[in-house]
C-alpha positions, 0 to 999 in steps of 0.5 A: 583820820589816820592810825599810825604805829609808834615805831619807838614804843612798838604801839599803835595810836590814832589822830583825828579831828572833831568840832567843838561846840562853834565848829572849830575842828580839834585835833585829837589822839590817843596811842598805847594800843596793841594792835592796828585793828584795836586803835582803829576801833577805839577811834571810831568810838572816839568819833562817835562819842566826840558828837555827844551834847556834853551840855545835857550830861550829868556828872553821874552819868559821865562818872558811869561810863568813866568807870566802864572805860577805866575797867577795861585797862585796871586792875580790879583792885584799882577798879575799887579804889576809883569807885571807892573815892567818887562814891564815897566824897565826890558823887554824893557833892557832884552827880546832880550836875551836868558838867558844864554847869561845875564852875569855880565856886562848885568846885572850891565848895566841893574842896572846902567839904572835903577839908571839913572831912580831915584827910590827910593831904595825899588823901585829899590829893587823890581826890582833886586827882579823881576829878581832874581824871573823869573831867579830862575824859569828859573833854576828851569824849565830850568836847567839854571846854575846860577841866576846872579842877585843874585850873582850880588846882589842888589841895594846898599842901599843909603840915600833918602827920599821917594817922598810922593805927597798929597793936604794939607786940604786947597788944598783939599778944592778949589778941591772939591769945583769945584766937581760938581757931588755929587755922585763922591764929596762924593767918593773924600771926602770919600778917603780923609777922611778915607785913604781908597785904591781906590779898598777898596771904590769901593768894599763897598756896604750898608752892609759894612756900619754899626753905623758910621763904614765901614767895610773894608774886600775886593778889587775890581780888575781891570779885569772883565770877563764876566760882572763880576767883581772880588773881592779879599781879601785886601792887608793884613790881617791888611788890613781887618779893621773897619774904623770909618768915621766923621760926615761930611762924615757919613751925605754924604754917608747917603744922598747918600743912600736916593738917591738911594733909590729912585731906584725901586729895590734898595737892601743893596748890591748895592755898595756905589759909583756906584749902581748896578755896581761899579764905573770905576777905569779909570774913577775915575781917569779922572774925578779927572783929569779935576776937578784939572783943573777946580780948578787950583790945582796941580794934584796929583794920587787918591792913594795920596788922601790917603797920604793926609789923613795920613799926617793930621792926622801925622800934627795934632798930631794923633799918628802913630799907630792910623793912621797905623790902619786906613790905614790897614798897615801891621805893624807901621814900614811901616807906619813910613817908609813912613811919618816919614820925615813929622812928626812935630818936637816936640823936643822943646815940649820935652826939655820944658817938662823936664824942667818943671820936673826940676824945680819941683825937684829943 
């Protein structure tokens, strides 16, 4: 047993030995840690846990401590993504077994009701990925003997076109003319104007405005405890950006902030859509709800908002990495891997161009 100090990256790690199950001893170890004290703790744990009888674990409670060990170094909205993907598809298939008894059949039947489901492949992608993750802590803390997910492998790749759902601007409009409430009119026309994150907007406060730019640096998370609510880094670091808004949601948000400055206290820190407090995600969500009703328009998620924004800037020729920087993408592939199929065809705008040239030359 030793704990060392990676000298290249400034961390520390541990190496160790354990046995498996015939008493062979393994050799074992885990690095990135801050401190020498925290390394050595970990290790400990490490020990400790390697001497569990992985034979009489259930998937359910091997996904149960996973969680615990994944929430100590995530996000909370990472957090909710892991929960999401095993509570919803993986857990109902799998949390009767104990690990050791998920062999390849288990795990091709599991693969085969998740393509009865008609994800996407990316989707279905961080699916497999989700097992392969808790089954590699499983060998690491369990001493299970191998991860059959990944000796499976993944979902086979296939040809399809990712379902992208948002409101045209002429559907936007008889939407947002049936908003009745200025404070969530201007939330709405702001998401749609900016392609911001519903997170991204909550989190604003009055600082984050600035000579006709929002200053995009945090989310807010879903959880509050004790009254508090919790604010994390964007998505990525491309994430953290300026947003330059358009005039027509410069002069909302500008009337916005004389009303609440009608509020005796009223500060810079108050937050843009909701004052002391920011607004509810859920209720956000809701009261879209009953204004799609009211407006008899096809109901679309908030986060489609945001494709909607993405997709009239790619329909008025805005080019993609203009609109990839807008959306705080972590690269334009991702940006093209999303709304590529929407992007107008300009192929006879090419040729036409070429055979002007030619004519030139002729």
């Amino acid at each position: 047993m030793s704990v060392l100090k990676d000298q290249k990256r400034g961390t520390w790690l541990f190496r160790t030995y354990v046995e498996d199950k015939y008493g062979n001893l393994k050799q074992k170890s885990r690095s990135g840690f801050k401190t020498k004290g925290e390394a050595k703790l970990v290790e400990q744990q490490f020990i400790k846990d390697s001497k569990k009888d992985y034979t009489l674990l259930s998937f359910h409670d091997l996904y149960k401590e996973f969680v615990k060990h994944k929430s100590q170094n995530l996000k909370p909205q990472s957090i909710r993504s892991i929960k999401s993907r095993f509570e919803n598809h993986i857990l109902p298939f799998f949390k009767d077994y104990k690990i050791h008894k998920i062999d390849q059949k288990v795990y091709l039947d599991w693969k085969d009701h998740i393509i009865n489901k008609h994800f996407g492949y990316k989707y279905n992608s961080s699916l497999h990925g989700a097992v392969v993750s808790i089954l590699n802590y499983a060998m690491d803390f369990y001493n299970l003997e191998k991860n059959i997910a990944s000796k499976v492998g993944n979902f086979s790749k296939q040809e399809y076109i990712k379902k992208v759902d948002f409101w045209t601007y002429a559907e936007f409009n008889v939407f947002i003319n049936n908003v009745d409430d200025d404070l969530y009119k201007t939330l709405y026309i702001t998401l749609y104007n900016t392609g911001l994150r519903l997170g991204e907007c909550l989190a604003l406060n009055w600082l984050d405005l600035e000579n006709g730019y929002l200053k995009v640096n945090k989310t807010l998370a879903k959880e509050k405890r004790n009254n508090d609510y919790i604010f994390t880094t964007p998505k990525t670091k491309q994430s953290n950006r300026q947003i330059k808004l358009d005039n027509t949601t410069l002069k909302l948000l500008d009337d916005l902030k004389k009303h609440y400055q009608n509020y005796i206290g009223f500060e810079e820190k108050w937050f843009i859509f909701g004052g002391l407090v920011p607004l509810s995600q859920s209720t956000v969500g809701r009261r879209k709800k009953g204004y799609c009703v009211k407006a008899n328009v096809k109901e679309i998620k908030i986060h489609d908002l945001r494709h909607s924004h993405a997709t009239l800037l790619l329909s008025k020729g805005i080019p993609v990495t203009v609109i990839s920087k807008r959306l705080g993408h972590s690269d334009m592939t991702m940006t093209l891997n999303t709304y590529s199929h929407l992007i107008p065809e300009d192929e006879n705008k090419a040729v036409d161009l070429l055979n002007n040239l030619e004519k030139n030359l002729l």
